[in-house]
C-alpha positions in Angstrom: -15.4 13.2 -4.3 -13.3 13.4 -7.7 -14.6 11.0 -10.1 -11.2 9.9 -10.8 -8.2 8.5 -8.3 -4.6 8.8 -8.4 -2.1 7.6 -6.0 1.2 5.9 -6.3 3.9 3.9 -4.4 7.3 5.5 -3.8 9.8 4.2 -6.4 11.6 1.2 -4.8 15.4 1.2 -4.9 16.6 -1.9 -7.5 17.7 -5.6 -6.1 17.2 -8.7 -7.2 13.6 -9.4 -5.7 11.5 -7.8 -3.4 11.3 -8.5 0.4 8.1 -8.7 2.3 8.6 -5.6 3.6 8.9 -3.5 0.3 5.7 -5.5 -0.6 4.4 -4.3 2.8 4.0 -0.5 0.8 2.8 -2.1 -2.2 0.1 -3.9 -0.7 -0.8 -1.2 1.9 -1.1 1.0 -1.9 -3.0 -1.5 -3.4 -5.4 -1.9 -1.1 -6.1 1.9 -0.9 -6.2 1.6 -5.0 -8.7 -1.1 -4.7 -10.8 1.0 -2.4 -11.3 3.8 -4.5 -12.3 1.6 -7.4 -14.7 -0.1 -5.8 -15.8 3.5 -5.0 -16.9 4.3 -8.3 -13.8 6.5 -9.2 -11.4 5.8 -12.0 -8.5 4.7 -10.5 -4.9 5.4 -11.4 -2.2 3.2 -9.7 1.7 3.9 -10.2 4.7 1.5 -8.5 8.0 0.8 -9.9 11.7 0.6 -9.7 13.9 3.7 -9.4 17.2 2.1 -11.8 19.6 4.9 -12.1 21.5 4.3 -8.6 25.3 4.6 -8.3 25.5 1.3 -6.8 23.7 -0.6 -10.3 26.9 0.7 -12.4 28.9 -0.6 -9.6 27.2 -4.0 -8.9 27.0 -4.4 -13.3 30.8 -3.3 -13.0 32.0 -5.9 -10.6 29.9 -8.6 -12.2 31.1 -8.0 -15.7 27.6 -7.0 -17.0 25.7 -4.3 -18.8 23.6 -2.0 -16.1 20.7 -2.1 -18.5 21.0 -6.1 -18.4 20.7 -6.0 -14.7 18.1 -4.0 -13.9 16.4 -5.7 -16.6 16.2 -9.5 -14.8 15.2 -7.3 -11.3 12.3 -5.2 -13.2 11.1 -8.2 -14.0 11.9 -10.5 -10.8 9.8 -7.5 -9.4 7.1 -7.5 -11.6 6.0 -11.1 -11.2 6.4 -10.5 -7.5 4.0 -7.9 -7.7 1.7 -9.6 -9.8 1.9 -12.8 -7.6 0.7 -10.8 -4.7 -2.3 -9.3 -6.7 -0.4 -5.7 -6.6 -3.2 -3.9 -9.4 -1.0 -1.7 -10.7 -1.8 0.1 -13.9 1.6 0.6 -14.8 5.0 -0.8 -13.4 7.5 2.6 -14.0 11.2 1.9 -14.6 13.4 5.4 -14.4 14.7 3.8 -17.8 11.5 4.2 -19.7 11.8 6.6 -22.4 8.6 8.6 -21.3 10.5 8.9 -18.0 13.9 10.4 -19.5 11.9 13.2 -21.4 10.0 14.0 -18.1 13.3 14.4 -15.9 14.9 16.4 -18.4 12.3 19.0 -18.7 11.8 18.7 -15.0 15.7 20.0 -14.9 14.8 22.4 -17.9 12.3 24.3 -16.0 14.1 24.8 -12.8 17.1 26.5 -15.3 14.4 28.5 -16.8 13.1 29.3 -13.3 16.9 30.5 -12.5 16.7 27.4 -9.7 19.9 24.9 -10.9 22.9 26.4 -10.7 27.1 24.9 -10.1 28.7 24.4 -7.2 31.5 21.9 -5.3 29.8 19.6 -2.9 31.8 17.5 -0.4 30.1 14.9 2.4 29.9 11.6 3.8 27.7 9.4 1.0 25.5 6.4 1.4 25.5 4.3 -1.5 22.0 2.7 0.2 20.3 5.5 -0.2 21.8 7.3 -2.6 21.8 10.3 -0.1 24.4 12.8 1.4 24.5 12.5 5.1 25.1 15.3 7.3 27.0 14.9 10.7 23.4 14.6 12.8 22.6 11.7 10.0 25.7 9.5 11.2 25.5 7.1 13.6 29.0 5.4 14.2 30.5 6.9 10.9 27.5 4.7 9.4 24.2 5.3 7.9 21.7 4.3 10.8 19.6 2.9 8.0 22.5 0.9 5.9 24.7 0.1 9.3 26.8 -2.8 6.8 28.0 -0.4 4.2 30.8 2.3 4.7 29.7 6.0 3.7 32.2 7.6 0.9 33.6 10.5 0.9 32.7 12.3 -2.2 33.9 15.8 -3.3 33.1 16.9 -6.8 31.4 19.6 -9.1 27.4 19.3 -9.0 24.5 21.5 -10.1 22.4 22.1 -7.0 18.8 23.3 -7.0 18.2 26.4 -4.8 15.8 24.4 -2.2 16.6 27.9 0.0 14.3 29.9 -2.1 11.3 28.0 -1.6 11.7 28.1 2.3 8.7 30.8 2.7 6.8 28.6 0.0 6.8 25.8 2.0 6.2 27.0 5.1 2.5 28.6 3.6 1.9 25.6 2.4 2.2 23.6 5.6 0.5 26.4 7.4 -2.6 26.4 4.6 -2.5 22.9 4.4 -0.9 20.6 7.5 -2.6 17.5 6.1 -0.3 17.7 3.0 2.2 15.6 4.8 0.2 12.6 7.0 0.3 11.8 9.9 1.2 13.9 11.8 3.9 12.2 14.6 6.1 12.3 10.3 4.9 15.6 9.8 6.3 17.1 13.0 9.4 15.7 11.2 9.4 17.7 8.3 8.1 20.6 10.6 11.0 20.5 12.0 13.7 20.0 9.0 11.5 23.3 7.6 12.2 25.3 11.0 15.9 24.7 10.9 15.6 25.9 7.6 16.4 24.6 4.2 19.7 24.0 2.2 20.0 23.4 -1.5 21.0 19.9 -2.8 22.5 18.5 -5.4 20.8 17.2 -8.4 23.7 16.3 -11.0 26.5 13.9 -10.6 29.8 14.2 -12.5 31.2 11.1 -14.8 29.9 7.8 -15.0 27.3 6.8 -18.2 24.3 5.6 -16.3 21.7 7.7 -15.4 20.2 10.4 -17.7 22.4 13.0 -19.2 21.9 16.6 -17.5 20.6 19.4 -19.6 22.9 21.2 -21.2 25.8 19.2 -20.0 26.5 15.9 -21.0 29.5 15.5 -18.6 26.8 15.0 -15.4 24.2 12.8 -15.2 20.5 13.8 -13.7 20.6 13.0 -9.2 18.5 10.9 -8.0 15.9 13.4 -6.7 15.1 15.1 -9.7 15.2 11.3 -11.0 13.0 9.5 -9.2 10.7 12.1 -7.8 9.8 12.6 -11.6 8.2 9.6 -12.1 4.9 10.3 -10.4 4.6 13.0 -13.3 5.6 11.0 -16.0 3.0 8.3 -14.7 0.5 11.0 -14.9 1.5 11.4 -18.5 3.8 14.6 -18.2 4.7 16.0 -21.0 4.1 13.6 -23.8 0.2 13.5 -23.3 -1.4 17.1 -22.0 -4.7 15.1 -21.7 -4.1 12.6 -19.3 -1.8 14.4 -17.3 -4.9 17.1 -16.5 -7.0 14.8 -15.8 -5.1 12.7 -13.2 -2.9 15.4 -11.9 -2.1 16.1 -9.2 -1.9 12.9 -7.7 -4.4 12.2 -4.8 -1.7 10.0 -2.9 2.0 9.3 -2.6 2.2 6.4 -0.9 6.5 6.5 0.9 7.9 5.2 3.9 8.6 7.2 6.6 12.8 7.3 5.8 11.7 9.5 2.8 9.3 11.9 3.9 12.4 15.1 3.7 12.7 14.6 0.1 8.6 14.3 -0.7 7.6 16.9 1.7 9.9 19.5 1.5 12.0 18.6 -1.9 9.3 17.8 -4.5 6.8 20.2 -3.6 9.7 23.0 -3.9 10.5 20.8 -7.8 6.9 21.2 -8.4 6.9 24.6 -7.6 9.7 25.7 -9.7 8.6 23.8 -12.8 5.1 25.5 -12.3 2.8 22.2 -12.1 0.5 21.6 -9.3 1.5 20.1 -6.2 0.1 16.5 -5.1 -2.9 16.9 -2.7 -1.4 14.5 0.3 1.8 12.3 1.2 1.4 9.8 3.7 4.1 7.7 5.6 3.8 4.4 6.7 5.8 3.1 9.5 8.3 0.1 9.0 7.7 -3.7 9.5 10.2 -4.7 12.5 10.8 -7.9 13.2 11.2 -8.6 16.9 11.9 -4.8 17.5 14.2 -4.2 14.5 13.7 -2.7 11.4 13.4 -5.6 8.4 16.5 -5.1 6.4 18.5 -7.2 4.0 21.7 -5.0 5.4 20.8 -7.0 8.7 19.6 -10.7 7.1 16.2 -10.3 9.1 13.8 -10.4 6.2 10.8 -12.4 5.8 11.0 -14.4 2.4 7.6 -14.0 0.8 7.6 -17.3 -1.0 7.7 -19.1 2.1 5.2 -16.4 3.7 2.8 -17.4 0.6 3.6 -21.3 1.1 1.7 -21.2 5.0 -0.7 -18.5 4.4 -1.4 -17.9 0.7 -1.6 -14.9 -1.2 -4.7 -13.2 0.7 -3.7 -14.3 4.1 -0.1 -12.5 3.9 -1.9 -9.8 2.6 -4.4 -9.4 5.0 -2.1 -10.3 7.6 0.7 -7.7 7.1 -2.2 -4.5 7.2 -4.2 -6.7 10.5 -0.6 -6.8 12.1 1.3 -3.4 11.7 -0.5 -0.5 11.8 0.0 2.2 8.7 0.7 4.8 10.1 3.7 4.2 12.4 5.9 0.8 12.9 4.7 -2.5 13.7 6.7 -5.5 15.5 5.6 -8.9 14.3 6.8 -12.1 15.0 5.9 -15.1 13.5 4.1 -17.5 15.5 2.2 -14.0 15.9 1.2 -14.4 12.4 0.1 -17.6 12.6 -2.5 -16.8 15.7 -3.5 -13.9 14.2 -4.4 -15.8 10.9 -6.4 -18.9 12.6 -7.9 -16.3 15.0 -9.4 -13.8 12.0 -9.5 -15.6 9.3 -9.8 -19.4 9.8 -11.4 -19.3 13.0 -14.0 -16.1 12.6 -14.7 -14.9 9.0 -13.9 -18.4 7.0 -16.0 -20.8 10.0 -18.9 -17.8 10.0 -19.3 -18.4 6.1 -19.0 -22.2 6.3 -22.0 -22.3 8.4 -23.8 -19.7 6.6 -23.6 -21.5 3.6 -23.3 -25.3 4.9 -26.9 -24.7 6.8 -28.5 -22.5 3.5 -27.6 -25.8 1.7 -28.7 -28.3 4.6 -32.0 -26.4 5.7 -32.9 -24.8 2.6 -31.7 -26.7 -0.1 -29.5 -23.6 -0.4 -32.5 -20.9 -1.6 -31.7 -17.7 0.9 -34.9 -15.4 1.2 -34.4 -11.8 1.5 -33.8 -10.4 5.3 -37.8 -9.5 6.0 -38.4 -5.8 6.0 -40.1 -6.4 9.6 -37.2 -7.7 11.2 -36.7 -9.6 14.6 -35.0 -7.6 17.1 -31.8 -9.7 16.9 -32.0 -9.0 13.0 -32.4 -5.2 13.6 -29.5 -5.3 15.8 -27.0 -7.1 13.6 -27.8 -4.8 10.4 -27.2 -1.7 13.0 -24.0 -3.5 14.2 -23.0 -3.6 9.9 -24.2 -0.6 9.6 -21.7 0.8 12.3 -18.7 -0.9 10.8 -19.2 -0.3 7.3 -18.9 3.8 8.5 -16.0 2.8 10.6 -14.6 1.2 8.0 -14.8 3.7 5.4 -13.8 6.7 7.7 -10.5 4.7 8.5 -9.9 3.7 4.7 -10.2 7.4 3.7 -7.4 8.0 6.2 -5.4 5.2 5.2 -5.7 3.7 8.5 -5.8 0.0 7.2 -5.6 -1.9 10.3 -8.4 -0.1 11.7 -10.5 -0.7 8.8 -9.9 -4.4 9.1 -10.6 -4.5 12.5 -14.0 -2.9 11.8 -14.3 -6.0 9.8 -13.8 -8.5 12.2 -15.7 -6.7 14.7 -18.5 -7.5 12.3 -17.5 -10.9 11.2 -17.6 -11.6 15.5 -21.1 -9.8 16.0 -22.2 -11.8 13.0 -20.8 -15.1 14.7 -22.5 -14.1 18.0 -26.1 -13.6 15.9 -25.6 -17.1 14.8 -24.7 -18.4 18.3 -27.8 -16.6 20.0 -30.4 -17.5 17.3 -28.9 -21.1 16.8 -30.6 -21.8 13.3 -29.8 -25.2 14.0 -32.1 -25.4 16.9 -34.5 -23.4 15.0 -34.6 -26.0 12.1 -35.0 -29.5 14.6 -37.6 -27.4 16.2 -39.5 -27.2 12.7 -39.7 -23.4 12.6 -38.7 -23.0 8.5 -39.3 -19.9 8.2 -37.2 -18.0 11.1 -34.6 -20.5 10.1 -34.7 -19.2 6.8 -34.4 -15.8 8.0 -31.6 -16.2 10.4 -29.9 -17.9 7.6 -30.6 -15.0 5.2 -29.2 -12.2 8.1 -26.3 -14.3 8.2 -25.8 -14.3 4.9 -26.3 -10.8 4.0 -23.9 -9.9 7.0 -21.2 -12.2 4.9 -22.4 -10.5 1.8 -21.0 -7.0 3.3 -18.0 -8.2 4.5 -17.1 -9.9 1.7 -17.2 -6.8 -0.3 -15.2 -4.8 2.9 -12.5 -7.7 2.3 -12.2 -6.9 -1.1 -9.5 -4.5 -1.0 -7.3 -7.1 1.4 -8.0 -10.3 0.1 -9.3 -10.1 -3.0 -9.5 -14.1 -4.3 -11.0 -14.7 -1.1 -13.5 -12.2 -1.3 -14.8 -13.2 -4.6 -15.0 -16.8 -3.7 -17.3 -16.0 -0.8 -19.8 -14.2 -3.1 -19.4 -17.2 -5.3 -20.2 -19.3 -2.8 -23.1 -17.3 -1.2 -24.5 -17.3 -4.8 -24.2 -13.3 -5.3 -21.1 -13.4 -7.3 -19.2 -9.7 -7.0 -20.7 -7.4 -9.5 -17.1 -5.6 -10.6 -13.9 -6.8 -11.9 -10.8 -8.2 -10.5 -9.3 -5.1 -9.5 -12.3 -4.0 -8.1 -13.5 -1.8 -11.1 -16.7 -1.7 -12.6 -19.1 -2.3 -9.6 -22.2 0.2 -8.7 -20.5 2.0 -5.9 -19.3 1.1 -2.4 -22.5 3.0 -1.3 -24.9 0.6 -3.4 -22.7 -2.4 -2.4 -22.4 -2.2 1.5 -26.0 -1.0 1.4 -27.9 -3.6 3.8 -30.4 -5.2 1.7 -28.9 -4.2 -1.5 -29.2 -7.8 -3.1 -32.7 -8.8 -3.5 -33.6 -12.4 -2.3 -33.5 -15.4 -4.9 -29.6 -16.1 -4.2 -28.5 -19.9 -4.2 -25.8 -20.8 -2.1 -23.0 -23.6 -3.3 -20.7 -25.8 -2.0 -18.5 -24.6 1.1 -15.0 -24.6 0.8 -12.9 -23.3 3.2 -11.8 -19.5 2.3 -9.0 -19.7 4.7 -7.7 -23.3 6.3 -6.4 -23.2 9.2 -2.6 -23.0 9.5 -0.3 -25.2 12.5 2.8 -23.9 13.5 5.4 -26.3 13.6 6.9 -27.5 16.2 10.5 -25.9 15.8 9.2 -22.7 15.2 6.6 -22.4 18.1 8.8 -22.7 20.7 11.6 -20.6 19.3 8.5 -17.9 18.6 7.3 -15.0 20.7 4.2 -15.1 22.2 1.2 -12.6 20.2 -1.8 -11.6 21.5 -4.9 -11.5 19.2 -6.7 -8.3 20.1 
């Protein structure tokens, strides 16, 4: 394992605010970020805003403003939504940085050294939603399936393309050498495909306007969007102003996309990379969409989930947990909400926040709240509970290191129940009327350790939460708020790890338990809580 981590978000296309589900990928990201620091590696995080779309000089146009205003009160609209959801980014990119204009221009640079740009008349159907030229199997009703409110435009005019042709053979040893480059593999079979009908050049320059970054060599076009945005992942790295960073945290572990992009990160930036001779990143993996009763979450559509009120029933860390627990990563998820309300009281209220309210409400009852440490003879019923963490902590780190969040989490609660049933079957309670101190001392101190380890595992997904149950169990976390700084995942899910001595506080609830109203019950779908 590298000693240092970096993985990034794909740029998110400028509006006002985010919706949940563009904070879906940013969370899904951060959780993974969060992983790897609590790993022990130095962890690099990139997100940001892509601002040099068509549709910003047309929005500023009509609304009598400068583009650079706009974009301006949306960065930042952005940014405290990002920082409201504890999204530890290490840098929030904007495609108007300065860095970033020096990177894309010597991004075009290279591929005209590399003889890869050259001029050309385009003509095709354009969606303004994705800044993307549609080809007849794209169109679904004259529409973009994706952006089904906006009309396409018919655009023909004089482009520089990049010859995407000449890296067909390229691409295809790559994919043969390496199939895991795109993940997983129902998206990869995608770009499989794409690659096997084989591969057109595209354009990378667009004629008039002033917004966007002037073209190399001709100030008449401004840089496309792929040669745009794509960029930033190098210029986060610290391409070219700073040699030294960018060799140490390039290539990127991770790109982090939806699955709607994976033609232009499999097949397109690998072939950039290629021509401007840098190295290319070691995965890209697609996440599914967030569908709300079956259809994809779009403001085009006016189905979105508004975060604020999301954060109003379930805070911070239960959305966050709630949106990974609910839809898989790897493919799309359908959520409704009375399902998230079940799933909430069911995992968090009802099994991990009740477990540690006992643990700790009987360590301060029983024990005036002094926790031994788990004997090193232990009962049966001990031995199996720190087996049944010791399974879950592998199954949760094999599914992290896939980026299989849900599974991870549901490693989690599979502890978090086994632990419930330990205290169930051992009844401390029982144990303590009976007089028998010391076994209710160490049921108490199994139980506690068993929180211990999850808490740590919840780190990544609830990160407030987590560190209040350490505070609470009297072992506060031993790394930072991004999850930096700590010994090691290995030294921190290790059972036993914390020596005796700890001194529990006062419960408070991690996660209260929310009540659908009325209104909204019976308008909601019924959800089943696996």
């Amino acid at each position: 394992m590298r000693d240092r981590y970096y993985l990034t978000t794909a740029i998110f296309y400028p509006s006002p605010a985010p919706p949940l589900h563009s904070l879906f990928e940013a969370i899904g990201a951060d959780a993974i970020a969060r992983y790897h620091r609590l790993s022990g590696q130095e962890t690099r995080f990139l997100t940001g805003m892509d601002e040099h779309s068509a549709q910003v000089e047309r929005l500023a146009t009509e609304r009598g403003v400068e583009p650079r205003a706009m974009v301006n009160e949306w960065a930042a609209a952005w940014r405290s939504a990002f920082d409201r959801f504890s999204i530890s980014y290490d840098r929030f990119i904007r495609t108007t940085d300065a860095d970033h204009l020096r990177a894309s221009a010597e991004m075009v640079r290279r591929a005209q050294a590399n003889g890869d740009i050259y001029k050309g008349t385009y003509a095709g159907w354009y969606c303004t939603g994705d800044n993307e030229f549609k080809t007849d199997a794209q169109i679904v009703d004259r529409r973009c399936p994706d952006h089904p409110t906006l009309e396409l435009q018919w655009l023909e005019e004089e482009n520089y393309f990049f010859r995407l042709s000449r890296y067909q053979a390229a691409l295809e040893e790559l994919y043969a050498a390496n199939p895991s480059f795109c993940e997983p593999e129902h998206f990869r079979n995608e770009v499989l495909g794409w690659l096997r009908d084989g591969l057109t050049d595209f354009s990378v320059s667009r004629a008039g306007g002033s917004w966007g970054i002037p073209f190399p060599g001709d100030d008449a076009h401004r840089i496309y969007v792929w040669f745009d945005a794509l960029t930033n992942y190098v210029t986060g790295a610290g391409f070219p102003d700073d040699p030294e960073a960018f060799a140490r945290f390039w290539p990127a572990d991770l790109h982090v996309i939806g699955k709607n992009i994976t033609r232009f990160h499999c097949l397109y930036w690998p072939a950039m990379l290629m021509s401007a001779g840098l190295e290319l990143p070691r995965q890209v993996f697609a996440h599914g969409f967030m569908l709300l009763r079956g259809e994809k979450m779009s403001k085009t559509r006016g189905n979105v989930l508004d975060p604020d009120e999301a954060v109003r029933l379930f805070g911070v860390d239960g959305i966050r947990y709630l949106v990974l627990r609910e839809i898989p990563f790897d493919r799309d998820g359908d959520i409704t909400f009375e399902g998230l309300v079940r799933r909430y009281n069911a995992d968090l209220a009802n099994d991990l926040g009740n477990l540690v309210n006992r643990a700790v409400s009987m360590s301060g009852r029983y024990l005036g709240g002094a926790l031994p440490s788990p004997s090193e003879e232990p009962a049966l019923a001990d031995a199996e509970l720190r087996a049944a963490a010791e399974a879950a902590v592998a199954s949760y780190r094999a599914a992290m290191e896939r980026q299989h969040l849900d599974e991870a989490l549901r490693a989690v609660i599979e502890l978090t129940r086994s632990t419930n049933g330990f205290a169930e079957s051992q009844a401390p309670w029982s144990l303590h009327k009976a007089g028998k101190a010391e076994r209710t001392a160490q049921v108490l101190a199994v139980m506690s350790e068993a929180c211990r380890i999850l808490g740590h595992l919840m780190a990544p997904f609830t990160p407030a939460a987590a560190r209040r149950l350490h505070d609470q169990l009297g072992v506060p976390a031993p790394y930072d708020e991004r999850g930096a700084g700590g010994p090691g995942f290995d030294t921190l899910l290790a059972w036993g790890a914390v020596p005796g001595g700890w001194h529990t506080g006062a419960p408070v609830p991690l996660f209260p338990r929310v009540e659908l109203p009325d209104d909204e019950a019976a308008e909601g779908t019924e959800g089943a809580v696996p």
